[in-house]
N, C-alpha and C positions, 0 to 999 in steps of 0.2 A: 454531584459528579462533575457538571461544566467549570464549576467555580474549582474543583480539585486539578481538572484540565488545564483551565487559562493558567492555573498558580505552576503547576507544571512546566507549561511552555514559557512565562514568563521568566521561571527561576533558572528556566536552562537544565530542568533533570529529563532523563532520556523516559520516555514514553514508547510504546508502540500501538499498533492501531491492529485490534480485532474485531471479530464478530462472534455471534452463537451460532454458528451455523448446524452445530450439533443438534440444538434444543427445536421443534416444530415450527414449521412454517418461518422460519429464518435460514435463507437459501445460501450458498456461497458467492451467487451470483449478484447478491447484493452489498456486494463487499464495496461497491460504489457507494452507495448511500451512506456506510458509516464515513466516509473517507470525507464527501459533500458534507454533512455534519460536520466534523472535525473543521473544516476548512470557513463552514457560516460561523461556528461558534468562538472560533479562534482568532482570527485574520490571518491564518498560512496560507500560502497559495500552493496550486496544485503538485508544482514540485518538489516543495517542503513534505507535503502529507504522502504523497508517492515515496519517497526517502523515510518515510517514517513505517511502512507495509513492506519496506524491503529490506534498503540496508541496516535501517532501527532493528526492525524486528527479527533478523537475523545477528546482528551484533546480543541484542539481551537473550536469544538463545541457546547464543557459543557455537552458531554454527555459519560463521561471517569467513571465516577460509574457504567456505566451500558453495553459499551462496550469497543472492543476497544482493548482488552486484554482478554487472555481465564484464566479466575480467575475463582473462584467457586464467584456465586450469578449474575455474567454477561451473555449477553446475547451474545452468539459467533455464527458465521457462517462459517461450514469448509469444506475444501475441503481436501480429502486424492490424493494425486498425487503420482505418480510410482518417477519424481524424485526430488529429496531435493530443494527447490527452495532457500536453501542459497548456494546454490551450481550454480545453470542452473536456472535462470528468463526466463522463456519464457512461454510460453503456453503449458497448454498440453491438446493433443486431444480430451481424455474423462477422465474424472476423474473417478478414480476408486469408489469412495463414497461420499455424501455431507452430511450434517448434520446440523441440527439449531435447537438450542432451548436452556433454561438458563440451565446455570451448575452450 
């Protein structure tokens, strides 16, 4: 599967990044770990792989009009974190505010 990845990213075909969060004991909340994955495995850096959980994975869904990106008339869901996650990808423990709805 890594070596299916790097030929991926290398070749320039679009990808997006999930998880199982359906399947036991594979949480939503650890949507950070695949994303660090992707980023040791690869060489993307954090806002490559971020781009790849949003406006990627919105675009190969067909639903990139409407999110996916914080544009005015889309639908965004945010979290305000204490620190810069193009900087530190990890989790942080409570997020200081969340927010949803169209802008």
């Amino acid at each position: 599967m890594l070596k299916g990845v790097k030929q991926a990213i290398e070749n320039d075909i679009i990808i997006g990044i999930g998880n199982d969060a359906a399947m036991p004991y594979v949480t939503h909340y650890d949507m950070w770990r695949e994303m660090d994955h992707y980023m040791r495995q690869t060489n993307l850096n954090n806002k490559q792989v971020i781009d790849m959980v949003t406006r990627t994975n919105a675009k190969i869904l067909g639903v990139d009009d409407v999110t996916g990106t914080v544009d005015i008339g889309k639908h965004a869901d945010l979290i305000i974190m204490e620190q810069n996650p193009l900087e530190i990808l990890r989790p942080c423990p409570t997020s200081l505010w969340s927010w949803s709805k169209e802008i």
